[in-house]
C-alpha positions in Angstrom: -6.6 2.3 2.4 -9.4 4.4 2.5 -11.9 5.5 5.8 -15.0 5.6 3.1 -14.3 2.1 1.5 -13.1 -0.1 4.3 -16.6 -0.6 5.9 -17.4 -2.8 2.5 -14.5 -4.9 3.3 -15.5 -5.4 6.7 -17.8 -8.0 5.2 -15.2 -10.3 3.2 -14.2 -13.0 5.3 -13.9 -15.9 2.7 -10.6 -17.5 1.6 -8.3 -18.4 -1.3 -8.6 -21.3 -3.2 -6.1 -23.3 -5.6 -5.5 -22.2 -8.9 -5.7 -24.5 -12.5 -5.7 -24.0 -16.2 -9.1 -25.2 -17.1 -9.0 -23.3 -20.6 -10.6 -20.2 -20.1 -9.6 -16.6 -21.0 -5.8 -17.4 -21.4 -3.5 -14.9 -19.5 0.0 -14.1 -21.6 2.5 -16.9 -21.8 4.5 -18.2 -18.8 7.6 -15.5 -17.9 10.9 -17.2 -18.3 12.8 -18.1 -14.7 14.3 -15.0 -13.3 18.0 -15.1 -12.5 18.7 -15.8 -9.2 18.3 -11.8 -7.5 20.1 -10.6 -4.4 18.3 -10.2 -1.4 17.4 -7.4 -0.1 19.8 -5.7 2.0 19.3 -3.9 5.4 16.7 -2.3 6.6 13.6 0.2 5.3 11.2 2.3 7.5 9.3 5.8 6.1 5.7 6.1 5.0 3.1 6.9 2.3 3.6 10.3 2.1 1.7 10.2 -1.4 0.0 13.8 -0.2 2.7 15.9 0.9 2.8 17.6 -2.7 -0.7 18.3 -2.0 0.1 19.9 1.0 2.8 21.9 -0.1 1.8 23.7 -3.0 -1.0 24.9 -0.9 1.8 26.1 1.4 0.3 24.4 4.9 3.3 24.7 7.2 4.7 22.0 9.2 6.6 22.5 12.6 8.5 20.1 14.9 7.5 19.0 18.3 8.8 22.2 20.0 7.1 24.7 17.3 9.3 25.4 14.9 8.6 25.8 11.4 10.2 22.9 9.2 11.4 24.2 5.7 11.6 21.0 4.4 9.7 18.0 5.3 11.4 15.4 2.9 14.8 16.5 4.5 13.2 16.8 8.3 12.0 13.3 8.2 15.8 11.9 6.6 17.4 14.1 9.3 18.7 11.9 12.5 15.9 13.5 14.6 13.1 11.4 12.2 15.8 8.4 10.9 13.4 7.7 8.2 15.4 5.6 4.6 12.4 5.6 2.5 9.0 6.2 1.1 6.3 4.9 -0.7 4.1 7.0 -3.3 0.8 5.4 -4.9 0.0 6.3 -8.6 -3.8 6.4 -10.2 -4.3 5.9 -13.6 -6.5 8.9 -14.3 -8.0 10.2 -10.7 -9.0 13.3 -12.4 -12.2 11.3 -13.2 -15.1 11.1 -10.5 -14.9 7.7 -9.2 -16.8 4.6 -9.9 -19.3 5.6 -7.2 -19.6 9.0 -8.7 -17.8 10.9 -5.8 -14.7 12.7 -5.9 -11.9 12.9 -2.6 -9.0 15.2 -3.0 -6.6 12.9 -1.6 -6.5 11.1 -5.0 -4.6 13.3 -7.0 -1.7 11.1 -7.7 -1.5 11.4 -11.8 1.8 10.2 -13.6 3.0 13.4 -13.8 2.7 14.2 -9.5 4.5 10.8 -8.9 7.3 11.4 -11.5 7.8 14.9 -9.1 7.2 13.5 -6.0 9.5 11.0 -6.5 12.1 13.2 -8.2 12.6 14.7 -5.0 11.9 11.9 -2.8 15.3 9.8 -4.8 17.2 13.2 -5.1 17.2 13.4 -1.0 18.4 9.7 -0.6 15.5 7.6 0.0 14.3 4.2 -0.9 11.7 4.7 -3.3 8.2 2.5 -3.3 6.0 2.7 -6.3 2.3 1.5 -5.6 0.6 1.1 -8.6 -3.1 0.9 -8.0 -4.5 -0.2 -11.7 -7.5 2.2 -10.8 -8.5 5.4 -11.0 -9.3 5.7 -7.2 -8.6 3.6 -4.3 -7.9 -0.2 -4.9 -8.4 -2.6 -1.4 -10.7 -5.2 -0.7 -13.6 -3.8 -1.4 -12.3 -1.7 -4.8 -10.6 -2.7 -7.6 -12.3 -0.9 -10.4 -11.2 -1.1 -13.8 -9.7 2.4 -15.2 -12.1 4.5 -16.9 -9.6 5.0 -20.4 -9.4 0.9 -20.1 -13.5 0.4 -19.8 -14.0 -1.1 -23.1 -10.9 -3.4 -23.5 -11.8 -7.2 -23.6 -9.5 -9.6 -21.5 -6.4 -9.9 -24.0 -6.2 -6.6 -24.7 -6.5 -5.9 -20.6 -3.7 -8.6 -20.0 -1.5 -6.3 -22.6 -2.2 -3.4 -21.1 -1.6 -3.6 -17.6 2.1 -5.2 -19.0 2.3 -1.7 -21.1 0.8 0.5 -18.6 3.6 -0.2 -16.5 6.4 -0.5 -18.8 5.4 3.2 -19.8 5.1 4.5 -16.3 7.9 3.2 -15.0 9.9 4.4 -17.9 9.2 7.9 -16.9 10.7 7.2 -13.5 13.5 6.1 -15.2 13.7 9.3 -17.2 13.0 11.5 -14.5 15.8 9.6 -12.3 13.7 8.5 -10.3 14.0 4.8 -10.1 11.9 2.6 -8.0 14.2 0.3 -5.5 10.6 -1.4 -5.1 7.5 -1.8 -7.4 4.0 -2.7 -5.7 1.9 -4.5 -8.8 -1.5 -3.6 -6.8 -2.9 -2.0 -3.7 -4.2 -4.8 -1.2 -5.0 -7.4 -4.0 -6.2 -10.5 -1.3 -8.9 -10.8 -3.9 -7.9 -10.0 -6.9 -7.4 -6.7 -9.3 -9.4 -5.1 -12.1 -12.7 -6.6 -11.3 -14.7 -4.8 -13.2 -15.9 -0.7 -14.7 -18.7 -0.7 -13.0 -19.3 -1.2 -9.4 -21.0 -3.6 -7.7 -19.8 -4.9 -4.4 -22.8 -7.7 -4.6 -21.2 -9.3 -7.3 -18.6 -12.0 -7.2 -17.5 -11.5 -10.8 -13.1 -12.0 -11.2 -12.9 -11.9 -7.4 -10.3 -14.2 -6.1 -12.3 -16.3 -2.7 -11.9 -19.6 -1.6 -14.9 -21.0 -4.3 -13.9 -18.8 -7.3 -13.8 -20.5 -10.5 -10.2 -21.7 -11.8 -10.6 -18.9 -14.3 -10.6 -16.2 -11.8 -7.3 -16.9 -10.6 -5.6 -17.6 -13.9 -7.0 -14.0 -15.1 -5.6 -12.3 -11.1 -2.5 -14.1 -11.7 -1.9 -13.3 -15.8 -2.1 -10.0 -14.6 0.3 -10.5 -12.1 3.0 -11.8 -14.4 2.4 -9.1 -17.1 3.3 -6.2 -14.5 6.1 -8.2 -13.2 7.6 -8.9 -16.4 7.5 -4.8 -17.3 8.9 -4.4 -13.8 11.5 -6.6 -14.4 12.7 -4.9 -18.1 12.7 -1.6 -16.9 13.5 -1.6 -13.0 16.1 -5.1 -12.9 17.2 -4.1 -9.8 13.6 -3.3 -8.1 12.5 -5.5 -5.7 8.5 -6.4 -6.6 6.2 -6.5 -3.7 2.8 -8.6 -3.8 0.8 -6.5 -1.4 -1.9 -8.1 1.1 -4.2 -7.0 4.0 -5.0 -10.4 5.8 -2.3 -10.0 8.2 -4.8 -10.8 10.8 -5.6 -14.2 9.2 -2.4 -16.0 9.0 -4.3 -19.4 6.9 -5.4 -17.0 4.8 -2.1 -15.3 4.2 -0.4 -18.7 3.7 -3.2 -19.5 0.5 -2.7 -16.7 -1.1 0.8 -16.7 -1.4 0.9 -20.1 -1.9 -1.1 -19.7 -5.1 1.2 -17.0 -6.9 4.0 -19.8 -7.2 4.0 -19.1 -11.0 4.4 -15.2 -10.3 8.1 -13.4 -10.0 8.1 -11.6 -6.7 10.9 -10.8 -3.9 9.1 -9.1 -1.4 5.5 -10.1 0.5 3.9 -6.6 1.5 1.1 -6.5 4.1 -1.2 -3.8 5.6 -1.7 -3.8 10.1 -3.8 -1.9 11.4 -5.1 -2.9 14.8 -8.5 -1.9 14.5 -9.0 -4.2 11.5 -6.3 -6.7 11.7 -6.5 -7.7 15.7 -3.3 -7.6 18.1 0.1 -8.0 17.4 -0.2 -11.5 18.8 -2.2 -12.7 15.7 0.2 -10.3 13.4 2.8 -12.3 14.9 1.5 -15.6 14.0 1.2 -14.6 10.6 4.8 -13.3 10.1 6.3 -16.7 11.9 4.1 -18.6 9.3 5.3 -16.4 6.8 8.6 -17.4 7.8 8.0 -20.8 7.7 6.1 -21.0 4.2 8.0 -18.5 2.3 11.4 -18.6 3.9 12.9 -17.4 0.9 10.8 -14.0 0.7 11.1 -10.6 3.3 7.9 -9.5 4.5 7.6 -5.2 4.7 4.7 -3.7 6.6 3.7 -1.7 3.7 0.9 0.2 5.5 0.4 0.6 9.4 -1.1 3.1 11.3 -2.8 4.5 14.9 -5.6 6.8 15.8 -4.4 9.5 18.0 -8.0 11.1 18.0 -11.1 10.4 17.8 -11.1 6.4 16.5 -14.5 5.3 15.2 -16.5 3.7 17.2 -16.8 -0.2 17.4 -19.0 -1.5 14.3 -18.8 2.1 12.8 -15.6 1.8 11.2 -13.5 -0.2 14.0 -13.5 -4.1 14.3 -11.1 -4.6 17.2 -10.7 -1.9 19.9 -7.5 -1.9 21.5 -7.6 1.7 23.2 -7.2 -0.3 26.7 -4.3 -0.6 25.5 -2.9 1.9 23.2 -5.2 5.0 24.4 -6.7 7.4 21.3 -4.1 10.2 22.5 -0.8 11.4 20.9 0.7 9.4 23.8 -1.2 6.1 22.9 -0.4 6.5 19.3 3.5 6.4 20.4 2.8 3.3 22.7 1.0 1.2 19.6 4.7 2.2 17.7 7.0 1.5 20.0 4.9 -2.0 20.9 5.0 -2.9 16.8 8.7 -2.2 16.8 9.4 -4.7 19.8 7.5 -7.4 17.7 8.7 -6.8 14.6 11.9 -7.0 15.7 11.7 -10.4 17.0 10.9 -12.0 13.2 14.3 -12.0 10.7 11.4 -12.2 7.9 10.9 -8.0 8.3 13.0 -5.6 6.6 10.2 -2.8 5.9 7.9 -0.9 7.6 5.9 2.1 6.6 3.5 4.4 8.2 0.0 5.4 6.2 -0.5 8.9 5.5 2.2 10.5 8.3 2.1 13.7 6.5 -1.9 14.3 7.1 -1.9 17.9 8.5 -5.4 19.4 8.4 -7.3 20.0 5.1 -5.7 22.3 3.5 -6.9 26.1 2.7 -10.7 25.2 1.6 -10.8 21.0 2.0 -8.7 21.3 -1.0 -6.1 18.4 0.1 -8.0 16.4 2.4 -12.3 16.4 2.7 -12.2 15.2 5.9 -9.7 14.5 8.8 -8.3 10.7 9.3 -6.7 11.7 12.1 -4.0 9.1 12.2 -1.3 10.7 10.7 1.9 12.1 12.6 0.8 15.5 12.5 -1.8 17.1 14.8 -4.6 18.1 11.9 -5.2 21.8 14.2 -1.8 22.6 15.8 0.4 21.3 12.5 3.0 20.4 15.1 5.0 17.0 14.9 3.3 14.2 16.9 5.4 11.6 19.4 5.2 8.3 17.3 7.0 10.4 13.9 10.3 10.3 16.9 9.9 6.6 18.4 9.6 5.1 14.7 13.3 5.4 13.9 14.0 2.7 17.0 13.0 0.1 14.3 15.7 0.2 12.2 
């Protein structure tokens, strides 16, 4: 989730509402029942590390918590010291392109072709492997979910077709590359929907997925839905598919939306926490125990979670819920906010995942070119390069 596009989503409070076939645009043809698949075993806990090619071919150096230089960050964070099993990786469709607001940001770089190496390296060194397809050619959440560029002039049947071939092909290339996803996001943060529209405009209500949407919308979110599942499910059998939501501070509003992708195959239920946006772990606990009680047959992963360990944006600038009381904006308070999430996690059998957002963020890079700007919520210090606390304390959750 990006800093510059979460401020839009701020102001999206509405819900889900049911889904039925009323006869408008006709998404592909019901998927057969999948055979029954085996649950998921064990336990999964890494990150997004979907810049740390970036960082690397512009040779910024990483060090430990004492100062030493690591060699190898991939193998540092599967070493005992870290305890990390696996990692995510998103994947643009072209972000070569400037955006749909006509601005460019160097942390989406993630073509076919860094993914396939990326994750070449991240399945040769053991790791779990999580594909994030994001259906965009920049950041998909909330507020975002921007039809690609190459895609622009494609009416809704031949969009249904080629988000299904889309897929097929780019997970083929894993498969080439050996690198096999063990779990396949169809969409970054889709509470409301995916492939909105070419053009932006946040006013409009066109394809979104709220409470008062139109029948059609859903059928169109949800045909969508099936058609990536379906080329999951031929290339990757043994990948687990994740529906990926951000309302895990709304736990009525998780409980619609999952309710209304009965007719999609998924294993997994992925959700974004952060505090600032998504309240305290009180409320994330409600929504897990619902979770549990609603779904009982699907895990939940935290597929994104992070903590500022500097310089947090100010309340109504970027932060909703301000828990430095608590968790203090310090190295130190970042580690608390981990250690805390760990202890609650722990307490719901639902949760076999969790992944921190962007832990390889490490300064910008020789001229901005890997990040424009700092996030500073990574588990790296952005001017000393040297490991933070939390990167040690996150291996206590599995």
């Amino acid at each position: 989730m990006s800093i510059s596009t979460i401020l839009n989503s701020l102001l999206l409070t509405v819900f889900l509402s049911a889904a039925c076939n009323n006869g408008d645009p006709v998404p592909p043809a019901d998927i057969p029942e999948p055979e029954e698949r085996p649950e998921t075993e064990g336990m999964f806990l890494g990150g997004d590390i979907s810049v740390l090619q970036s960082y690397e071919d512009k040779k910024v150096p990483y060090y430990d918590a004492e100062g030493r230089q690591i060699p190898d960050v991939l193998k540092y964070m599967k070493s005992e010291e870290v305890g990390w099993n696996a990692q995510r990786v998103r994947l643009f469709v072209d972000p070569k392109r400037v955006n749909p607001d006509g601005g460019t940001d160097a942390q989406v770089c993630q073509d076919i072709d860094y993914v396939v190496r990326l994750c070449k390296r991240i399945k040769d060194e053991g790791f779990a492997l999580m594909l994030d397809f994001h259906y965009s050619d920049t950041w998909a959440d909330p507020s975002n979910q921007w039809i690609p560029a190459q895609w622009a002039s494609l009416n809704e049947t031949e969009l249904y077709d080629k988000v299904y071939t889309y897929t097929k092909e780019c997970l083929l290339r894993l498969v080439d590359a050996g690198a096999v996803p063990d779990f396949i996001q169809p969409g970054n943060e889709v509470s409301y929907g995916m492939l909105w529209s070419a053009e932006v405009n946040r006013n409009s209500r066109v394809n979104r997925c709220y409470s008062d949407s139109p029948a059609e919308n859903w059928n169109r979110f949800l045909g969508f839905l099936q058609q990536a599942s379906k080329a999951c499910r031929e290339v990757c059998p043994k990948a687990q598919i994740i529906i990926h939501t951000e309302r895990s501070g709304e736990p009525q509003t998780l409980k619609d939306i999952y309710s209304r992708l009965s007719s999609v195959d998924y294993d997994i239920i992925g959700l974004s926490y952060y505090p600032i946006w998504h309240n305290s772990l009180s409320v994330l606990s409600q929504s897990l125990y619902l979770l549990a009680d609603e779904f009982p047959d699907k895990k939940v992963q935290i597929v994104e979670t992070a903590y500022h360990y500097q310089w947090q944006p100010p309340l109504g600038q970027g932060t909703i819920y301000d828990f430095s009381s608590q968790w203090p904006v310090s190295p130190e308070g970042q580690a608390a906010f981990a250690k805390d999430l760990i202890k609650e996690l722990k307490k719901h059998q639902n949760v076999n995942g969790l992944y921190w957002w962007f832990p390889e963020e490490n300064g910008n890079g020789p001229d901005c070119s890997v990040l424009t700007g700092w996030v500073n919520r990574g588990l790296w210090d952005n001017e000393s390069h040297r490991a933070l606390p939390a990167l040690y304390v996150l291996k206590e959750f599995i």
